[in-house]
N, C-alpha and C positions, 0 to 999 in steps of 0.2 A: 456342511463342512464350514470351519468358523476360516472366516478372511482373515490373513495376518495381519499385524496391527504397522500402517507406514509413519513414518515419525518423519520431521523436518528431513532429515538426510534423505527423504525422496524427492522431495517438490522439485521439479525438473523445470529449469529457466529455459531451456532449449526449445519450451509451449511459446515462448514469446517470440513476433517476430516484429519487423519493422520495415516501416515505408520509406521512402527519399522524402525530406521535406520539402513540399511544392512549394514554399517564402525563403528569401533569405531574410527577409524584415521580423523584426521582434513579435511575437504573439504571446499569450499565455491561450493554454487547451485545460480545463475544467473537466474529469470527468469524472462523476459519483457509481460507485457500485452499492448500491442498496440492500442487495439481498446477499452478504458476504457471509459464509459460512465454512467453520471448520472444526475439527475434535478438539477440545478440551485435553488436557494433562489427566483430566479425568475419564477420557473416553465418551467424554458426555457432548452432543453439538452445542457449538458457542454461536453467537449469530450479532454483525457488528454493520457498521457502513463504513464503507473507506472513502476519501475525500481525494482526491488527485491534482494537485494546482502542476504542472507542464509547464516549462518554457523549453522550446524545442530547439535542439542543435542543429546535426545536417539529416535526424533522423527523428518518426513519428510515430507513435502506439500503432499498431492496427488492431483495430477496438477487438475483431474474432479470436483474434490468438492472445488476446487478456483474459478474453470470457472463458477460454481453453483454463490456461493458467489459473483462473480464479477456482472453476469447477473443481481442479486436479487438489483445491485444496478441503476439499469436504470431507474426505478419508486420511487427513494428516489429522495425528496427535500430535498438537504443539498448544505450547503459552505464547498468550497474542504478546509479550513482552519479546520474545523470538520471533514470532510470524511476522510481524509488522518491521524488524532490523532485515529482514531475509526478504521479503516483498519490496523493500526499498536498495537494495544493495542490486537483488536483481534488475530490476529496472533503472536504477543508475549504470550498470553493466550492459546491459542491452543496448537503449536509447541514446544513451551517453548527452541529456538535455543539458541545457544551461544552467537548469534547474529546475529542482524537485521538492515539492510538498506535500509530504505523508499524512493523511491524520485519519485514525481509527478511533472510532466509536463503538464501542462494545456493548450490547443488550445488557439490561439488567440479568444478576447471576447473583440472588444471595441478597438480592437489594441493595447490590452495589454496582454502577456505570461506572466504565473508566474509560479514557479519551489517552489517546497515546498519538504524539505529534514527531514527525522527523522532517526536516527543513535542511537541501544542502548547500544553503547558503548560511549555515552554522556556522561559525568559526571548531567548531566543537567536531562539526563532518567534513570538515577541511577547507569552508564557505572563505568566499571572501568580504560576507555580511555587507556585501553591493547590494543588495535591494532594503534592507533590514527594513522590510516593511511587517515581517514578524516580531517588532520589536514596538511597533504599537495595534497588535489587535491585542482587544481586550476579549481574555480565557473567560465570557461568560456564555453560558448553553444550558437550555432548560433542559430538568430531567424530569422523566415522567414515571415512573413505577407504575 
């Protein structure tokens, strides 16, 4: 019997939970998810790394219930142009940090990589561009086919 097909309208933020932050003092948490996978608009698995730059408010990832989260997304049809606005919206909703730095990397598909960045210390995501220290990294990244 064929599974029905789940589209973004499932990914349930409620996989996400969160700890008390043991600092009140400023940190940044770094954390890579490597093997990030989900359907394609074409049904077909897409397969990317997400980058995670955290600065944390009065609450912290707890890393189990991202991996939940992350997993729940291997049966969504979506375009990572959608996956990666809905992965960042959730996690700004949940954690509520001081600040958040999205950046996905997508696997070659067609012999084209693409790199999709969301930063909310944008003026553009309501930032108050206090750190604008994304205003000098330089967008270079080898690609490899």
């Amino acid at each position: 019997m064929e599974q029905p097909v789940k589209t973004y309208t499932h990914i349930d933020r409620n996989i996400l939970k969160a700890i008390p932050n043991p600092s009140s003092g400023a940190y940044e948490i770094k954390t890579k998810i490597p093997e990030f996978t989900f359907l394609g608009v074409q049904e077909q698995p897409d397969f990317a790394t997400i980058y995670l730059t955290f600065y944390p408010g009065k609450k912290i990832i707890e890393l189990k219930s991202l991996k939940h989260y992350v997993y729940q997304l291997r049966n969504i049809v979506v375009s990572y142009e959608r996956l990666i606005n809905i992965i960042y919206n959730d996690l700004i909703a949940v954690y509520e940090p001081e600040r958040l730095r999205l950046v996905m990397i997508c696997n070659p598909r067609g012999g084209i990589i693409s790199r999709l960045t969301i930063d909310s210390d944008w003026k553009a995501r309501g930032g108050k561009e206090s750190f604008n220290d994304w205003k000098l990294i330089e967008d270079e990244w080898e690609t490899k086919l």
